[in-house]
C-alpha positions as CSV (number, residue, x, y, z in Angstrom):
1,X,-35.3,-81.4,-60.5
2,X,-37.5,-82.7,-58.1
3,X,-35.6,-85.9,-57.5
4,X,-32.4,-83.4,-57.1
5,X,-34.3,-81.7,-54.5
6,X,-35.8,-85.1,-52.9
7,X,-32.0,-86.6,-52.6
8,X,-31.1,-82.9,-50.8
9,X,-33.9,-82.8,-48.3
10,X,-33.2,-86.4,-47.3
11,X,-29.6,-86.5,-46.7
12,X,-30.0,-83.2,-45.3
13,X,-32.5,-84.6,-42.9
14,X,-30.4,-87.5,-42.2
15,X,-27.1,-85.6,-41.5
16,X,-29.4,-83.2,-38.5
17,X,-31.0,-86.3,-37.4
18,X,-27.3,-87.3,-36.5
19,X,-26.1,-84.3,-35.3
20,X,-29.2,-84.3,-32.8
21,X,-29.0,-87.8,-31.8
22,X,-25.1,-87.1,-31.3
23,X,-25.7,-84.2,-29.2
24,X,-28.7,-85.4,-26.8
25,X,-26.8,-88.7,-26.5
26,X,-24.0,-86.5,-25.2
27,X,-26.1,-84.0,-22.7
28,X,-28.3,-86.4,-21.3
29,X,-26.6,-87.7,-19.1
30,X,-29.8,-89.1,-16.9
31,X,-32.3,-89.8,-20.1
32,X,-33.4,-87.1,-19.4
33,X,-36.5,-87.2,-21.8
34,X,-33.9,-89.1,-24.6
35,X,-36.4,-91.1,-26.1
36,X,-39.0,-88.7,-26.8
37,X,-36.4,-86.1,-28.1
38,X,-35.2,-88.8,-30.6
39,X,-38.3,-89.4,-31.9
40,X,-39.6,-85.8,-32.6
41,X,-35.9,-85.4,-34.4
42,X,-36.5,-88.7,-36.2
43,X,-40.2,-87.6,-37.3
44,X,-39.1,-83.9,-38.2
45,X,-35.3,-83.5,-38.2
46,X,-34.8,-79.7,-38.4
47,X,-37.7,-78.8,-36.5
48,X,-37.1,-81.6,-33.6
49,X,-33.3,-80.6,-33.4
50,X,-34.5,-76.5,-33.5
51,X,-37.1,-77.6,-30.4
52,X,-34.4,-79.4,-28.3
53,X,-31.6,-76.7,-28.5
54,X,-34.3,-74.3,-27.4
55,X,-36.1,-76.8,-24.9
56,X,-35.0,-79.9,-24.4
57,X,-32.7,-81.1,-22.2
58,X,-31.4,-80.3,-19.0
59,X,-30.0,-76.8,-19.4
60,X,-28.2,-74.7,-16.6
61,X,-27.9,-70.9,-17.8
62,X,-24.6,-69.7,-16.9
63,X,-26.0,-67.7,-13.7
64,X,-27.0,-71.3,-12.1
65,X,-24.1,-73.0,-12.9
66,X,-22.1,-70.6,-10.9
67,X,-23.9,-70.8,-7.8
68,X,-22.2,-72.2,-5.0
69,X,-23.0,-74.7,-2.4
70,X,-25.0,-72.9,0.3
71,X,-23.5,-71.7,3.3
72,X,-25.4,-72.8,6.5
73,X,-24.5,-71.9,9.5
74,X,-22.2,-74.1,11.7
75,X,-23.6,-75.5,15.5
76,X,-21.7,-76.7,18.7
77,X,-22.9,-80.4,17.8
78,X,-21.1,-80.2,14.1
79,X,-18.0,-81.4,15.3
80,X,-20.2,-85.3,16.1
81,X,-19.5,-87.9,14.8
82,X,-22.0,-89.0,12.1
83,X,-24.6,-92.1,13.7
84,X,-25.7,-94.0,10.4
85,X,-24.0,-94.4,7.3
86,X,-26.3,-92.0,6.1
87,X,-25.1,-89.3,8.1
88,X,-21.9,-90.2,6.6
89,X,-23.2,-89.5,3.4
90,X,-24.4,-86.1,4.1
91,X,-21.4,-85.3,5.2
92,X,-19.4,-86.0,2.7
93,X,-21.3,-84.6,0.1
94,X,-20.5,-81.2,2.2
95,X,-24.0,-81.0,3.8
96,X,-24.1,-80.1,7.5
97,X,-24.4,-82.4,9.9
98,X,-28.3,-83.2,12.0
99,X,-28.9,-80.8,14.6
100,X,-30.5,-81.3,17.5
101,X,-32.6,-79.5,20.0
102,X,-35.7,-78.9,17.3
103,X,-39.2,-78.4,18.4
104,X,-41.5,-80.0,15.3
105,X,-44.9,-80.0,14.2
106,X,-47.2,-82.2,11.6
107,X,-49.3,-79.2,9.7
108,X,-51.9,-80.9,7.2
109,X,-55.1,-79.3,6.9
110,X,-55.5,-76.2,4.9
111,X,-56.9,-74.2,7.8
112,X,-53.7,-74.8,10.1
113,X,-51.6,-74.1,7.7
114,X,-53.1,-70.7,7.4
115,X,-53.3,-70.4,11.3
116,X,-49.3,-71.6,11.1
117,X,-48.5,-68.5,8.3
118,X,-50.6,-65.8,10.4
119,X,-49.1,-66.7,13.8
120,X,-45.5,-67.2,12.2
121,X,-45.9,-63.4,10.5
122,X,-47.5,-62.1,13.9
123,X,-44.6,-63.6,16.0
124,X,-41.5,-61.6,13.9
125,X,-39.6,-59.1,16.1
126,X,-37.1,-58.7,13.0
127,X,-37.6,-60.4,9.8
128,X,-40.3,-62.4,7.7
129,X,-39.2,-64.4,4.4
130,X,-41.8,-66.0,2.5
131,X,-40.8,-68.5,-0.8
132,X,-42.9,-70.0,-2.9
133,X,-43.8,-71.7,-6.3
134,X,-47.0,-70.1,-6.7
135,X,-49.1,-67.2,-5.2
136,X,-52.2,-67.1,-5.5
137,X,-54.8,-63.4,-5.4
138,X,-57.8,-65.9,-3.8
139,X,-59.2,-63.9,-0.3
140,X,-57.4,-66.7,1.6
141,X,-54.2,-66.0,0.2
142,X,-55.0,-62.3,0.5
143,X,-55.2,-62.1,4.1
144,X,-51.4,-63.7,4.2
145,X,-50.2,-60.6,2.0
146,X,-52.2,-57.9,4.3
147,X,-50.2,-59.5,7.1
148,X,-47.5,-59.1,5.5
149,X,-48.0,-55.4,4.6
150,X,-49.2,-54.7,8.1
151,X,-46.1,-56.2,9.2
152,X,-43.6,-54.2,6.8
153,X,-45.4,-50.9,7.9
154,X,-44.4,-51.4,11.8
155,X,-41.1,-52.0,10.5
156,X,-40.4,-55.2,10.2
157,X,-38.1,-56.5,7.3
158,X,-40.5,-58.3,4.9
159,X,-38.9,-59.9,1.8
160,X,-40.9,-62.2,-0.5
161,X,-39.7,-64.2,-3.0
162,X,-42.3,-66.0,-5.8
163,X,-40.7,-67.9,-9.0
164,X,-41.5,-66.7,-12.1
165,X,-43.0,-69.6,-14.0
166,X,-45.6,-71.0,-11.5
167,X,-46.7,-67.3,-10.2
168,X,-46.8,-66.4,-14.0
169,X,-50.3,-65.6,-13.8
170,X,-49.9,-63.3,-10.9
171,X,-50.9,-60.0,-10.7
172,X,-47.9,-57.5,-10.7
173,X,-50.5,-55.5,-7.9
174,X,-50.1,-58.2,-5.4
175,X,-46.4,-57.9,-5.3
176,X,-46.8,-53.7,-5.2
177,X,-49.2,-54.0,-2.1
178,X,-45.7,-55.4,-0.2
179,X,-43.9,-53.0,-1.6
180,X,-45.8,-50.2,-1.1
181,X,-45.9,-50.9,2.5
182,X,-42.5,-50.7,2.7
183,X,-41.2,-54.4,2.2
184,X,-39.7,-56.0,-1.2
185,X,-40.9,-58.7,-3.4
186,X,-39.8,-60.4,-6.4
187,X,-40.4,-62.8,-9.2
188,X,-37.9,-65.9,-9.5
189,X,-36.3,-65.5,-12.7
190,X,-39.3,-63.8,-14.5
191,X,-40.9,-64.4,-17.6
192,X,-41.7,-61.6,-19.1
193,X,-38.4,-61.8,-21.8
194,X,-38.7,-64.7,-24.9
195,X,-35.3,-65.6,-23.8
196,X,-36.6,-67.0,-20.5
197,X,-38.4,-69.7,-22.2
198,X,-35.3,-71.6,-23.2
199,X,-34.8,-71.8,-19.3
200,X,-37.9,-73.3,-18.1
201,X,-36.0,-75.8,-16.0
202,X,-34.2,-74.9,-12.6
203,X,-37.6,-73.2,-11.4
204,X,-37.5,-72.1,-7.8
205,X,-40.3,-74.9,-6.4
206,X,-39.2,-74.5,-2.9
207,X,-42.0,-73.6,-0.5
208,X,-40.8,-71.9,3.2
209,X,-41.6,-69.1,5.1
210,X,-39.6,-67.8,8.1
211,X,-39.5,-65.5,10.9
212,X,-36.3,-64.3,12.7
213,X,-34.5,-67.0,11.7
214,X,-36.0,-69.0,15.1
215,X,-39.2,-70.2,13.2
216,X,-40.2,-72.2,9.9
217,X,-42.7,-73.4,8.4
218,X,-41.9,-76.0,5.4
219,X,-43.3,-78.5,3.0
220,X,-44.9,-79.0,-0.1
221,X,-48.1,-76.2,-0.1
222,X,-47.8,-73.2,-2.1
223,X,-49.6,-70.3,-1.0
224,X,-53.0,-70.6,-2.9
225,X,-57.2,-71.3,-1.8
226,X,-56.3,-74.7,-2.4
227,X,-53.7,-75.4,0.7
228,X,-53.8,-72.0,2.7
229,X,-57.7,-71.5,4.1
230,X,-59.7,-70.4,6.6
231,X,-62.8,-72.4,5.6
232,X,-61.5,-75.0,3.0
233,X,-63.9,-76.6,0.5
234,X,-64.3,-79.7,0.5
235,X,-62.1,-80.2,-2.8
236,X,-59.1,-78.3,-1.4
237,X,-55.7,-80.0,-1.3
238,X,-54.2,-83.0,1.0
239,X,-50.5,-81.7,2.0
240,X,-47.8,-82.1,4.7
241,X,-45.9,-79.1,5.9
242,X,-43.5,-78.8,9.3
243,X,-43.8,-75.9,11.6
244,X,-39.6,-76.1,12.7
245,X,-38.5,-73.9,15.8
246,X,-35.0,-74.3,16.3
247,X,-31.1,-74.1,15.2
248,X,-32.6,-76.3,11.8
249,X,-34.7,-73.1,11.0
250,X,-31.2,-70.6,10.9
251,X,-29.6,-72.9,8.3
252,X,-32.8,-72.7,6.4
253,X,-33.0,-69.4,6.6
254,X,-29.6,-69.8,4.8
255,X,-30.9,-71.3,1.8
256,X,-33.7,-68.6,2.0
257,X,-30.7,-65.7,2.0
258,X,-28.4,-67.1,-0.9
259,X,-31.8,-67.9,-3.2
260,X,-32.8,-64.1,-2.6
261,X,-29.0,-62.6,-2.9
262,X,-29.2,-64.7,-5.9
263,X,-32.2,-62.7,-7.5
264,X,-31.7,-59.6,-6.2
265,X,-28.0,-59.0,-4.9
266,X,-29.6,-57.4,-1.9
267,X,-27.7,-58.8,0.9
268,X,-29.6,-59.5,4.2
269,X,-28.3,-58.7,7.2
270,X,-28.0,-61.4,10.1
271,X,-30.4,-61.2,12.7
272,X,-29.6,-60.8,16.5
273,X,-32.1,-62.8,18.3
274,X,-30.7,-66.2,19.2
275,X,-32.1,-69.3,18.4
276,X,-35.0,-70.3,20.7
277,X,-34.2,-74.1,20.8
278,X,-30.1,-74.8,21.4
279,X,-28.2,-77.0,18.9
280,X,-27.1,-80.0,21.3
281,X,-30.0,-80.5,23.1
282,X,-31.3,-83.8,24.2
283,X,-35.1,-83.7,23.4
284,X,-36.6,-82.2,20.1
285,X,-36.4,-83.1,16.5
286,X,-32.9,-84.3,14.9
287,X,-32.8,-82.8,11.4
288,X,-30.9,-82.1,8.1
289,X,-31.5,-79.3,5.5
290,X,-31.1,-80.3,2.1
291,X,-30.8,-77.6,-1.0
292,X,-31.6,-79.5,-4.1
293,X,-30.5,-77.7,-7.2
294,X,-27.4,-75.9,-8.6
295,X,-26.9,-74.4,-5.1
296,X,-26.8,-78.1,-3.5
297,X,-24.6,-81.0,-4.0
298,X,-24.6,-82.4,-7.2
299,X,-27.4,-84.8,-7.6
300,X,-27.7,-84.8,-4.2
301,X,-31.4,-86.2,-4.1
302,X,-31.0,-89.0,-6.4
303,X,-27.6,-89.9,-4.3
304,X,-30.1,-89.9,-0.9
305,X,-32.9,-92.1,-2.6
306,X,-30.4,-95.0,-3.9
307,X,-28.4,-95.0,-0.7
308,X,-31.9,-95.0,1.7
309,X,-33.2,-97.7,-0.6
310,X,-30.7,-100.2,-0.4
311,X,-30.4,-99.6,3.0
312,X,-33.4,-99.8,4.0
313,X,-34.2,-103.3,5.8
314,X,-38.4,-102.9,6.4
315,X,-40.3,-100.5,4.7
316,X,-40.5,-97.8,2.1
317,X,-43.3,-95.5,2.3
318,X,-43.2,-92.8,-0.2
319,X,-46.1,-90.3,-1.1
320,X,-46.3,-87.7,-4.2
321,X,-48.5,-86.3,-6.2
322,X,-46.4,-87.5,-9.3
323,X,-44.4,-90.5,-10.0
324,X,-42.3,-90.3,-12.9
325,X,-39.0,-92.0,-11.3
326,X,-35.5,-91.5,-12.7
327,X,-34.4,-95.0,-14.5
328,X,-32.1,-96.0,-11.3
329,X,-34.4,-95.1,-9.0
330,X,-37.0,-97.1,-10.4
331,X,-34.4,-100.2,-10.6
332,X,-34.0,-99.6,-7.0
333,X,-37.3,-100.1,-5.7
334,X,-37.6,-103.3,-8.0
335,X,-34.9,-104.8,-6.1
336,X,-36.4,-103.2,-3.0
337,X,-39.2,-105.0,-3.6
338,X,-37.6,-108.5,-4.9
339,X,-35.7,-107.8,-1.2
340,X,-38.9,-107.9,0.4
341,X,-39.2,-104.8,1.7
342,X,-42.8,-103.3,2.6
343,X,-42.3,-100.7,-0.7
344,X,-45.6,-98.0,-0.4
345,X,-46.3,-95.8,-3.1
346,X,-49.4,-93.6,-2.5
347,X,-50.7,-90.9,-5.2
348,X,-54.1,-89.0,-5.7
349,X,-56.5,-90.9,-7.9
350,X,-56.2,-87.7,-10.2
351,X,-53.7,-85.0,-10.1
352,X,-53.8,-81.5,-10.8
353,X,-51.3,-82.9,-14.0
354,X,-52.9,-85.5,-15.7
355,X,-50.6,-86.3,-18.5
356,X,-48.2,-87.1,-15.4
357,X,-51.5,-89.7,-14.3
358,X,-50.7,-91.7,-17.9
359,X,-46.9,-91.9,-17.3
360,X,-46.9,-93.5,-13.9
361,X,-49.0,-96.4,-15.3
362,X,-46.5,-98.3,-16.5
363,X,-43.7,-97.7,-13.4
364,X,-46.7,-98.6,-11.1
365,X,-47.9,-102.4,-13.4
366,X,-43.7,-103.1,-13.0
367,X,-43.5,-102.0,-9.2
368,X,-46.9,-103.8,-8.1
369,X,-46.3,-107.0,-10.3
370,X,-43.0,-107.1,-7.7
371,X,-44.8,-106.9,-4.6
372,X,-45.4,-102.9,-4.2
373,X,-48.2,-101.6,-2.9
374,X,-50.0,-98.4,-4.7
375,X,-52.6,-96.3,-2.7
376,X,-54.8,-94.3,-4.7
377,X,-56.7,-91.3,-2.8
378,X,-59.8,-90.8,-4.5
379,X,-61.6,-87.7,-4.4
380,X,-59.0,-85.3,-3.5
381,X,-55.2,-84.1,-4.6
382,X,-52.8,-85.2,-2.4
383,X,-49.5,-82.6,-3.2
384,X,-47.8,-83.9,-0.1
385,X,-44.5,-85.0,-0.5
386,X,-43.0,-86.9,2.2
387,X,-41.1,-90.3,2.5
388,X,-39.9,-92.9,5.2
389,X,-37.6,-95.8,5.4
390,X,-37.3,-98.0,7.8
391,X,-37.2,-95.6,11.7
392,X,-33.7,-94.4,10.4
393,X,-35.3,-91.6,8.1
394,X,-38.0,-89.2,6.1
395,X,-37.8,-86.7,4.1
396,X,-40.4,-84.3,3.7
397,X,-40.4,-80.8,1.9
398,X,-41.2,-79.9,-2.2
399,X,-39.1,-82.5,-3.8
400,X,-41.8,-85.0,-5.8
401,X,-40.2,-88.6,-6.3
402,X,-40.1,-87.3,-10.4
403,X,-37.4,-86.7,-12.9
404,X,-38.0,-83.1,-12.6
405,X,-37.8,-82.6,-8.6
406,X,-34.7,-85.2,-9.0
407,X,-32.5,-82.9,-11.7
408,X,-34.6,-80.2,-13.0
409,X,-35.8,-77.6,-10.3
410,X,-34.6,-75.9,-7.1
411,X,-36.3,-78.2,-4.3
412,X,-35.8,-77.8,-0.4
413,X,-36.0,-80.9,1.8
414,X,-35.1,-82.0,5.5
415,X,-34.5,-84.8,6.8
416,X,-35.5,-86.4,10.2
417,X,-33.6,-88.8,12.2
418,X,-35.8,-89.2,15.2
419,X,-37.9,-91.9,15.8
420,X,-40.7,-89.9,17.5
421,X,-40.9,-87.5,14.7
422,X,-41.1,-90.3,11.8
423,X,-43.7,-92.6,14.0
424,X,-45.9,-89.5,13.3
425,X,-44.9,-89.2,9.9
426,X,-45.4,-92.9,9.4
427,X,-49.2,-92.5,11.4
428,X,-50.3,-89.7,8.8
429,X,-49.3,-91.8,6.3
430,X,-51.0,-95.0,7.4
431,X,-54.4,-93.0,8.2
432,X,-54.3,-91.2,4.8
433,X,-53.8,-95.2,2.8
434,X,-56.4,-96.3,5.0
435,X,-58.8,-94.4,2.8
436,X,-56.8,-95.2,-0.6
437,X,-58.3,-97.3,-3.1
438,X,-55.2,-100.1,-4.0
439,X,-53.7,-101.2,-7.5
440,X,-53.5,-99.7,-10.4
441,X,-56.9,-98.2,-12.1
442,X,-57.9,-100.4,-14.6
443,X,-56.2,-102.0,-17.3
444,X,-57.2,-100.5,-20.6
445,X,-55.3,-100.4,-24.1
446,X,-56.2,-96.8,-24.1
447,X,-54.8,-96.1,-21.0
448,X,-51.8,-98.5,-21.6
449,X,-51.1,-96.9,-25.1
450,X,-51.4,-93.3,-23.4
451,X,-49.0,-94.2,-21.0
452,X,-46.7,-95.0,-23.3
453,X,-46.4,-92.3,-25.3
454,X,-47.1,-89.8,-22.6
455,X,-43.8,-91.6,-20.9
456,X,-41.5,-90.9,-23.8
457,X,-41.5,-87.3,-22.6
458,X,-42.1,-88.0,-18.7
459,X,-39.5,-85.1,-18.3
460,X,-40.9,-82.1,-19.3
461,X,-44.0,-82.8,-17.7
């Protein structure tokens, strides 16, 4: 009887494995954590097929897949032709052309980020949105929320907007306190219901705040001690975020408007106050808004990265806090690098993620045996996220250079055009490798083994 049962088990085994291997082969279209999936169905068939139809994969709830493209606001300049190929690009993946006539500036010490939120709340005549990944109840983030309150009760139209899975740990009474005083504030797809947990991708990790749809401030910081202080310790966070006044902060407001119609069906009425900088102008920042997700174009980041890396003719400075590139994206800065181009890669010594630390091992041995150069900031996370090619381009905004910011999560990014504006990108950047350590960290089998196996599930870190 045993054998009887033996025989079962193993063609029964064999048959799932199949059926998994059939159906990840099928959905992942981007191997999209493939090989780690396989083997968990290979080691344990029904349990590894029963994770992956819960988990795995790269799932969009019906709700997301219906979201449209967002709808920014059109400018007097839109009807210009595109400059660079790039701009070509944009276009015809339906994104709105740069505009022009934007006052930007460089935020990157925890202290003037927090001056940047108070004096962006205290300047509102109408409205104040607020987005982010996580919030935070430290007294530094604290004095943001009483702003906020203060703000609501003199009537001011307060909406804040917090996803679900990075502000899990959030006290429901922080969100009350903006309520209370007369505003509205929200979790992101919450996760208070088992259900939610087959969803954990296509989290909202954009990070913006606006007021009166004249001002922005954008970036990779969350609203937490870490990047929003007045008296930062001297372990708090290395980040880049862009204070934006002009017609770039409306269409960002945009994104803003369909995320929160999205959650809440509240519809938001358009503000009256006009723009203070004018779309066509001569001076200021040139810049694109780019909605990563299901409310962008499809794909729309990756499509960005392969174009600006073949393209680019000098350099390609990237910096994230996690490098877990997409396969084509990695095979791009190979030949980038086999090109000759400067290629730049520069990452904190140790993240706040440090399974992510093993996986970029290997990409970082194959990038730097090409002729890439890896910073390593000791002493202190760097969560910026920006990157530069050539004087044509940078992007800065939440999107990490990872599987997950590529395919997996709601991300907002801009683009900048202008040459002044990226020459102070490209300054911050070369002051911050200055104090990198370079190369890889050392060599070890353990770390090469962990790096391995750690990489098989880069996806769902």
């Amino acid at each position: 009887m045993i054998w009887i049962v033996a025989y079962v088990s193993s063609v029964l085994g064999a048959f799932l494995t199949i059926v998994a291997m059939t159906i990840i082969r099928n959905e992942q279209r981007h191997n999209v954590g493939r090989l780690g999936w396989l083997g968990l169905v290979l080691l344990s068939p029904p349990i590894g097929l029963i994770l992956f139809l819960w988990l795995g994969g790269r799932k969009i709830s019906a709700e997301h897949e219906q979201r449209k493209l967002v709808e920014m606001p059109k400018f007097a300049d839109d009807g210009v032709p595109p400059r660079t190929a790039l701009e070509r690009l944009l276009l015809a993946r339906k994104l709105c052309p740069p505009t022009t006539g934007n006052q930007v500036r460089l935020i990157s010490h925890p202290r003037d980020l927090r001056d940047a939120f108070l004096e962006l709340i205290d300047s509102a005549e109408e409205a104040i949105y607020v987005m982010t990944f996580i919030l935070d109840d430290h007294d530094s983030t604290d004095e943001i929320i009483q702003r906020l309150c203060e703000r609501a009760r003199e009537g001011i139209r307060v909406r804040l907007l917090v996803d679900g899975f990075g502000s899990f740990q959030l006290p429901e009474e922080q969100l009350q306190q903006v309520r209370d005083a007369g505003g509205r504030a929200h979790r992101f797809k919450a996760m208070s219901q088992l259900s939610r947990l087959a969803y954990l991708n296509f989290r909202n990790h954009r990070k913006l705040a606006l007021a009166d749809g004249q001002r922005a401030i954008l970036g990779g910081a969350n609203i937490v001690a870490d990047e929003v202080s007045k008296n930062p310790n001297p372990d708090s966070w290395i980040d880049m975020s862009m204070w934006i006044e002009g017609p770039t902060a409306m269409q960002l407001q945009a994104v803003f408007c369909s995320d929160w119609t999205f959650e809440t069906d509240e519809k938001l009425p358009p503000n009256h106050l006009e723009p203070s900088a004018r779309a066509g102008a001569d001076d200021g920042s040139r810049l694109s808004v780019i909605p990563i997700g299901p409310d962008g174009p499809d794909e729309i980041l990756e499509d960005f990265w392969q174009f600006a890396i073949h393209q680019a003719n000098q350099r390609i400075w990237i910096a994230t806090p996690y490098f877990v590139p997409p396969p084509q994206a990695m095979r791009s800065l190979e030949l980038a690098c086999r090109r000759g181009i400067d290629v730049q890669i520069l990452v904190p010594q140790v993240s706040d993620l440090r399974p992510v630390d093993y996986a970029r091992f290997d990409y970082f041995k194959d990038l730097i045996q090409m002729g890439c150069k890896v910073h390593r900031y000791p002493d202190k996370m760097v969560h910026a996220k920006i990157g530069i090619v050539d004087d044509v381009v940078a992007l800065v905004g939440s999107a990490n250079f990872d599987v997950r910011s590529f395919f997996l999560n709601y991300e907002l990014s801009v683009l900048v055009h202008d040459k002044k504006t990226i020459d102070q990108l490209a300054g911050w950047y070369r002051d911050l490798a200055s104090g990198c350590d370079a190369g890889l960290t050392d060599r070890s089998t353990l770390r090469s083994a962990l790096a391995t196996t750690v990489r098989l599930f880069a996806s769902e870190l």
